[in-house]
Each structure stands twice: as structure tokens, then as C-alpha cells.
N, C-alpha and C positions, 0 to 999 in steps of 0.2 A: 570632499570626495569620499568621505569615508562613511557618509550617512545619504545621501544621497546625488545621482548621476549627474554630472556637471560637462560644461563644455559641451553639451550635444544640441543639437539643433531637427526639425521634422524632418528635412530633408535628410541627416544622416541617422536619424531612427530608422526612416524608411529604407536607406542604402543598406545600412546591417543587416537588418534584419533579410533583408529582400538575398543580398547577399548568401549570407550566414541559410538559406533555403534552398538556392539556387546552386549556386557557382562548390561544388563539388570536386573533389581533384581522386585520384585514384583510391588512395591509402584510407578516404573512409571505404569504398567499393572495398577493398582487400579486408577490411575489419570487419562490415559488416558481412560479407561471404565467411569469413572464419567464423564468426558468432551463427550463422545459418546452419554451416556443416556440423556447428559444436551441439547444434538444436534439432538436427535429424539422428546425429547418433546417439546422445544421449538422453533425448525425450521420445522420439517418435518411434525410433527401431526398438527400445527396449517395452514400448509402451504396446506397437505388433505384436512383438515376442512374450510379452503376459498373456493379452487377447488369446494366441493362436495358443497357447500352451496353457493357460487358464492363473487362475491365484496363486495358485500353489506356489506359484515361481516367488513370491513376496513373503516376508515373515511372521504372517498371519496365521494365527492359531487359536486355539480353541485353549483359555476364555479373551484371548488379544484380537477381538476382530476389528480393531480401528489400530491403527499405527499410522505410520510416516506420511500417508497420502492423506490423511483427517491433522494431523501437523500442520503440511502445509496449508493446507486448507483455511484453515485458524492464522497462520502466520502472515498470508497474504493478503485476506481480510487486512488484518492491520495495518499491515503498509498503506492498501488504499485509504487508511484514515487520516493519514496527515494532508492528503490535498484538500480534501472538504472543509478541514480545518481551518486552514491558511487561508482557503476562498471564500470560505462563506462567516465564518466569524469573523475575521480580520476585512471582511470588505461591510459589514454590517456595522464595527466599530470602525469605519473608515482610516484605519490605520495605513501609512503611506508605502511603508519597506513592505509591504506584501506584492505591491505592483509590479515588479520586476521579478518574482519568482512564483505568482499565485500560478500562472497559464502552466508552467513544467510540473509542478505539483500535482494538478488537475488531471493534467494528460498522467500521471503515474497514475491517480485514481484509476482511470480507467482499466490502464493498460493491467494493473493488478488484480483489478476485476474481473476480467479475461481470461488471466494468468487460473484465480478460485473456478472460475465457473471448468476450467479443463482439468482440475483436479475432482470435481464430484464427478465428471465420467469417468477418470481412471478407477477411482473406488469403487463405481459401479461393477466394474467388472465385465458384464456384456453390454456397453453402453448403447449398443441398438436399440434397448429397450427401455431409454430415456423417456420415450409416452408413456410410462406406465405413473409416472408422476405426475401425469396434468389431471384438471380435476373434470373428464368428460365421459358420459354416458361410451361403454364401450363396450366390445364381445366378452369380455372375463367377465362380465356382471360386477366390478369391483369399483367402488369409488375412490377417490383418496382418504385417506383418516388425517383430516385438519387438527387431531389430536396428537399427530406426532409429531416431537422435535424437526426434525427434519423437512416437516413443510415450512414451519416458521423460515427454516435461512432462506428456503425460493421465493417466499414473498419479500423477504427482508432485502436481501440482496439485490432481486430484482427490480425492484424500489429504488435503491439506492443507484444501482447504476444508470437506470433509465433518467432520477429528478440528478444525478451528475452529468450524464450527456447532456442534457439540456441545459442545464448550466453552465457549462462550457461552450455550448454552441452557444448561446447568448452574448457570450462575453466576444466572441469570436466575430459577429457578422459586422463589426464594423471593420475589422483588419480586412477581414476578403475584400470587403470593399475598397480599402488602400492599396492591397496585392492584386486587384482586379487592373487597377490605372497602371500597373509597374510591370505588369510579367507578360508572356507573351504566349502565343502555343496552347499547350492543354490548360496552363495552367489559370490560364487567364477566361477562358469560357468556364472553369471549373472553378474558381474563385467568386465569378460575374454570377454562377448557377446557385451558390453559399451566400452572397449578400442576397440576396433578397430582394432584388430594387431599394439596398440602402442606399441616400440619396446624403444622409448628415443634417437633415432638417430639422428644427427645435423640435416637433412633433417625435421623430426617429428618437431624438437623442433620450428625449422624457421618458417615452414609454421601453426604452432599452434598459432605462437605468429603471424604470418600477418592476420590470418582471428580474432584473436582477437580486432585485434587493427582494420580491419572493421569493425567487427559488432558493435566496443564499437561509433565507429565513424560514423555509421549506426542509431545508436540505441538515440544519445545524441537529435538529432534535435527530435525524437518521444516525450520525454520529455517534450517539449513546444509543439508541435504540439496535444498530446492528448488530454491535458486537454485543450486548447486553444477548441478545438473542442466541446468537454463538454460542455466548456461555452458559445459556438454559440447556441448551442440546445438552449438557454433560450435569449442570445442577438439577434437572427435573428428574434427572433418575437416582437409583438409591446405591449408586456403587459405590464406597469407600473410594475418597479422594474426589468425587463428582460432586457428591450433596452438598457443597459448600455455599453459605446466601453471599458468599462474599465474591464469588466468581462474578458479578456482572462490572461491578465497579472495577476489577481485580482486570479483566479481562479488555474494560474500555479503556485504560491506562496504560498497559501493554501494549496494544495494539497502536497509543497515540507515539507511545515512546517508541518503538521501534518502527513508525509512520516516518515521524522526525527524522530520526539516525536515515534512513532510506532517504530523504530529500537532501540532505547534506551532502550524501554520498552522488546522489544524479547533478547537485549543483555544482560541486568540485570536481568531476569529470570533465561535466561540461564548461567549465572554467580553465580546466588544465590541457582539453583538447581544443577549443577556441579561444584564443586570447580575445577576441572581439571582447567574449561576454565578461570579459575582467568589468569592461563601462558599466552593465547595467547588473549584476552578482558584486554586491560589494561585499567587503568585510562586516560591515554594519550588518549584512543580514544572518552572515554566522554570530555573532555577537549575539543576536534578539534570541535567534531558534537554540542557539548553546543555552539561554536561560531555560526556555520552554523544556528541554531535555531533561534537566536539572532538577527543575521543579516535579516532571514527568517520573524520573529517576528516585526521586524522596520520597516519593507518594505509592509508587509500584513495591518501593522497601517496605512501607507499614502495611500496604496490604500482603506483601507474603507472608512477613511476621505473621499476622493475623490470620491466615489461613493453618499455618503452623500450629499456633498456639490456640484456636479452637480447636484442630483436632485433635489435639492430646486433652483439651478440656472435657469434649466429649465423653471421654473416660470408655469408649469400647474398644473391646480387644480387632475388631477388623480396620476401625480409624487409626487407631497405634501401632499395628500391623504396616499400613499402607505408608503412613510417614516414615518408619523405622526403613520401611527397603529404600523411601524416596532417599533420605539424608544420610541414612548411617550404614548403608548395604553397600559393598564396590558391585562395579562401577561408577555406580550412581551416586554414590557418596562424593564422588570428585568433578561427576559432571554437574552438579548442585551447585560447591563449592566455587566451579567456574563460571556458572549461571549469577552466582551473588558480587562474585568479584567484577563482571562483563555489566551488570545491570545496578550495582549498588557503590562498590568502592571507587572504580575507575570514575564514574561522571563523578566523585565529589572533586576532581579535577577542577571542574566547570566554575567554580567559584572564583577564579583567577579568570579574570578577563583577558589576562593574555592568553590565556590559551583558547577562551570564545571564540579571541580575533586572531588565530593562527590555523590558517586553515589546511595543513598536512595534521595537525595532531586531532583538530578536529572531526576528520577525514579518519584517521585510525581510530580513533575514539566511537567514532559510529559504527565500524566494521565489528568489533568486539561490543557492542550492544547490540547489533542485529542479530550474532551468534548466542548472545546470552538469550534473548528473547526465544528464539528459533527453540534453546535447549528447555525454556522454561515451560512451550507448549510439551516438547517433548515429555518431560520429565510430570508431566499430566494426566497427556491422555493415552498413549500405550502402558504407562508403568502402572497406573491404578486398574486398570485390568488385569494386571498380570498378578495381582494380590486380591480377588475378591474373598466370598464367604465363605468357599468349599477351600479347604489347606491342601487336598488331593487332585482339584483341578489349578492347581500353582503354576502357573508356565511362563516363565521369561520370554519376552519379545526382544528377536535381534533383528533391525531391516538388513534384506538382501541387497545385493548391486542392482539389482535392476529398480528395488525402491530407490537408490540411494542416485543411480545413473539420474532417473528420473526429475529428484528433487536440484541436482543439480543443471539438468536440461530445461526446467522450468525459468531457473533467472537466465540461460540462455538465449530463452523462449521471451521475455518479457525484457533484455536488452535489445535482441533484435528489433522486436516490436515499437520500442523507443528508439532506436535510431531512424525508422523507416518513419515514421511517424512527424517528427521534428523535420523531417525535410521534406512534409508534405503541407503541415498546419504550423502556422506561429510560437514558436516554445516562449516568445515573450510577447505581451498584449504591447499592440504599436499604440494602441489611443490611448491607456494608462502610461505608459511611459512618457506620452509625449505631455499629460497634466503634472508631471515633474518639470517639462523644460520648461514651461510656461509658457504664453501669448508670446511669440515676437513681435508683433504690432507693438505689445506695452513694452517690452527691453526694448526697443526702439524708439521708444518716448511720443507716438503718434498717439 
């Protein structure tokens, strides 16, 4: 029971899960209306009140023109990395505990992607003028410059979320087709519209499972290549605390670790508000992803070291400059300090497999690596602005409430989005699942 689902059978794969979609009782209605109201006041009203009142309302200065909204930005990139991960590596090395948590994963990619693409309108500032980034013959006479950081994330990104919807939907069209036989209503012309004329035919099955295994094999090199890109936005230019060669490694590791901590934390939720999903979240799968953390955790320590300790190599007074406010300046001396305790000391926890397979501590363990990561973008890219070349253009950056409302309206914005979501589409794949229960023809000895 504790490495894989037992006792289950298709017909109550199907019941769950069909269940667990349909059959709703008030108190999620009352939960997800509170995460709605918590997502209009603290994302949309204050995000109006920028618009209509202009930047200025944000702690944006002259030489800090990137802060908390380019944070996030970087922060939620990462998160959507651990679903890619889980789905498309782990289904490539056909490894089995990914089956009951790849589809929740997937759907985080997404919905994280979502989450980034509404943070580069807010930093736009007047986001109407979002066409001025496509690259088409227009009335300003202006093309786009393919030489700026900044187009790299739009193709990278949009890459990446376009070959993961597709990947997801793949994996998808055979459950519609189970959910098409079981539900009734919209949902069932709306499931029957998503299979495809899936029929289960050896033909269906073969070529479901080849474009899977492309796009998982498509989709693995995006992985490093996104957030590698990320991190050019800030190494291709020459600001002290930017120029680092070590930021893409630096940044695709970050991004996989607090991926991780982020799926832990949706699979323990969803654990602790459904008792169903105890059957197919087992302990075993905290166990695997605590290593992955661990491993993730040791490896983001020698790259900070490293970024550290090149810059003082360096030997110039504005590299020495920019570390000294990072590490040894307060505040920031202590938000450091909690960045290394949140991302370095606490997972050496993980070595103890009881605490793997304890999944409250696991569950807190991840919450304080999400905040340490969060702090490690911070502690990046607003504060190495605020120390460039000029000593007389020096200016600390502090975000206002309205950045700060925002950054927290955004996971209210991207839990809504997951609740609504899981009770529309499958958060577990029904046909993976059921090649754990095996043929009942053969337990039946026929």
C-alpha cells in the first residue's frame, strides 16, 4: 500500500474519480468564492488602481526599474517546472509513482503559466499596448529587436506552454472518453467533443502512446532551455550581480526546487481535503519527490556558493559592492541568512526518510522553500539595481502594498484557477491508473 494503489478495481477508479469531479457539496462553493473575493481585492482592484493612477503607485525607481512584478515573474516560471519534469521525464524513463500524480502536476504547469504571462502585463504598465511586441509590419514603422532579452521569454514561454497543453491533452483524450460513458448533461457532449472519436482501438492506443512519448521528448530539453533563457534576461547584461555565466544552471535548479516544494504542497492539500485521494497520493510518492528536493537542495547550495565566490574573485570594486549590500547590508543581510536556512539547512532534514514519508513535515518543509526561493529571486533582481556604477545614483528598492497586495492576489489567482479546473478535467489520469490495477480477466485466472 505504501508503494503502489491496491485494492482498487476500473470500475472504482472510474467511481472516484467521476465522483471526486462531479458530486460537490457546498463548503468547496464557499471556499472557492472566498479564494474569488480574495482574487478580486487583492489582484484585480489593486492592479485597476496602478493602471488608473500610473507606476508610480509601485516601488520603482530610478536605477530599480525591475522589482517584485519581474520576481514573480522568474518565481512562477519555476513552479511550472516541476510538472514537465514529473510528465515528461518520468514518463520517458517509464517509471511507475509518477502515474497518480503526473496529470495534477501538468495542470500546475499550466495554470503557472497563466499565472507569468499576467505578470508581464502588469509590468507593462499600459498593457493595451501589448501589440507592440509581435513582430508585424505596423503604423510606428518599428519592428521588434529579436536582439533583446525580452523577446527570448515570448518565444520561450510560449513554446513551452503551447508543446505542454498538448501534452496534456494527449494524455487526456482517453479519460474523456471514459467520462463521456459516466456523466450526463453538458458534461458528457463536452467530454464526447474532447475524445475525439476515441474508440480504444489498438491503432488509438499505439499512436497515443507515440505522440506521447514525442512530445514528453519534445518537451524535456524546454525544461532547461526556459528558464536558462530567464536567466540571460539578467546575464546578457553588464549590471553587477547580472553578469554571472553561472545564472542558467543556477536558475534551472531553483526553479526545479521550488517546482517540487509547489507539488507537494497541491498534493497534500488535495490529500487533506479529499480523503478519496489518500488511495492513489501515497506516502511512497513523498518519499521519491523528498529525494528529488534534496538532491535539488545540494546542488542550488554549490551554485550559490559559486556565484558568491566568483564575485569576490572577480576582484572589482562594483562586484564587491553588490555582494556586500546582498549578504552583509541589513536588511538584506538577514533575508539572505533566511534564504540559506529555507533552501540549504532545513532540506538536509530529508535524509531521514521518516520525514520523506511524513507528510505534515513535508508539507512545512516545502512552504519555507518556496519562501526561501521567492527571497533568493528577490535578493537578485531588485537589489543588484539598486547598487550599479554611478555611487550617486544608489537607491534602495522597497515594494509598495499594491506590489505586495498583487503578489499575494496572484496564488489567489492561480488556487482559484486550480480548484475550478480539477472539477472540470481529470487531476488523475483514469487509464494510467488503472495499468497499476491490472487486467481483471488475468486476477481472475481466465
Amino acid at each position: 500500500m505504501d508503494r503502489k494503489p491496491e485494492g482498487l478495481s476500473y470500475r472504482g477508479v472510474n467511481e472516484d474519480i467521476i465522483n471526486f469531479m462531479t458530486k460537490t457539496g457546498p463548503k468547496y462553493y464557499l471556499v472557492l468564492g472566498f479564494f474569488i473575493l480574495c482574487s478580486v481585492f487583492l489582484y484585480l482592484l489593486p492592479w485597476i488602481h496602478q493602471i488608473y493612477t500610473g507606476q508610480g503607485v509601485t516601488g520603482l525607481n530610478v536605477p530599480v526599474v525591475w522589482g517584485v512584478y519581474l520576481v514573480n515573474f522568474v518565481f512562477w516560471v519555476g513552479v511550472a517546472h516541476a510538472g514537465t519534469l514529473i510528465s515528461a521525464m518520468l514518463y520517458i524513463t517509464e517509471t511507475p509513482w509518477r502515474r497518480a500524480i503526473a496529470r495534477s502536476a501538468e495542470t500546475m504547469t499550466l495554470l503557472a503559466l497563466i499565472v507569468v504571462a499576467f505578470f508581464v502585463f502588469i509590468h507593462m504598465g499600459r498593457p493595451w499596448n501589448f501589440y507592440w511586441t509581435f513582430p508585424y509590419p505596423n503604423q510606428r514603422k518599428i519592428w521588434t529587436s529579436f536582439q533583446s532579452p525580452i523577446m527570448y521569454d515570448v518565444f520561450a514561454i510560449g513554446t513551452y506552454f503551447t508543446s505542454s497543453l498538448v501534452f496534456l491533452y494527449f494524455g487526456m483524450i482517453p479519460d474523456f472518453a471514459s467520462l463521456s460513458q459516466s456523466t450526463t448533461g453538458w458534461r458528457k457532449s463536452f467530454y464526447k467533443a474532447m475524445s475525439l472519436g476515441w474508440r480504444g482501438t489498438d491503432r488509438q492506443w499505439h499512436l497515443q502512446a507515440k505522440a506521447s512519448m514525442f512530445f514528453a521528448s519534445f518537451i524535456m530539453p524546454l525544461v532547461v532551455s526556459v528558464h536558462s533563457i530567464v536567466s540571460w534576461d539578467f546575464a546578457l547584461s553588464i549590471v553587477p550581480g547580472y553578469a554571472q555565466t553561472v545564472f542558467a544552471p543556477y536558475f534551472v535548479t531553483g526553479a526545479l526546487l521550488s517546482g517540487f516544494a509547489a507539488v507537494i504542497l497541491a498534493l497534500t492539500v488535495l490529500r487533506w481535503t479529499f480523503p478519496m485521494m489518500k488511495k492513489y497520493i501515497l506516502i511512497h510518492h513523498y518519499d521519491r519527490i523528498g529525494l528529488f528536493i534534496l538532491v535539488l537542495a545540494l546542488t542550488w547550495s554549490y551554485l550559490t556558493g559559486m556565484e558568491i565566490i566568483t564575485g569576490y574573485f572577480a576582484n572589482t570594486s562594483d562586484e564587491i559592492q553588490h555582494i556586500t549590500y546582498k549578504i552583509l547590508t541589513y536588511p538584506y543581510s538577514w533575508l539572505f541568512a533566511f534564504m540559506i536556512f529555507c533552501n540549504t539547512i532545513l532540506p538536509l532534514v530529508l535524509i531521514s526518510g521518516k520525514v520523506r514519508r511524513s507528510e505534515k513535515l513535508m508539507f512545512f518543509l516545502c512552504i519555507f522553500i518556496i519562501i526561501g526561493m521567492w527571497l533568493e529571486r528577490y535578493l537578485i533582481i531588485p537589489n543588484s539595481e539598486s547598487r550599479k556604477f554611478l555611487p550617486y545614483m544608489w537607491h534602495s528598492y522597497t515594494p509598495t502594498w499594491v506590489e505586495m497586495s498583487i503578489t499575494v492576489g496572484a496564488l489567489m489567482v492561480f488556487i482559484s484557477l486550480f480548484m475550478i479546473i480539477i472539477k472540470i478535467f481529470p487531476v488523475i489520469s483514469i487509464f494510467e491508473i488503472k495499468e497499476d490495477v491490472g487486467v481483471p480477466m488475468k486476477k481472475e485466472g481466465h
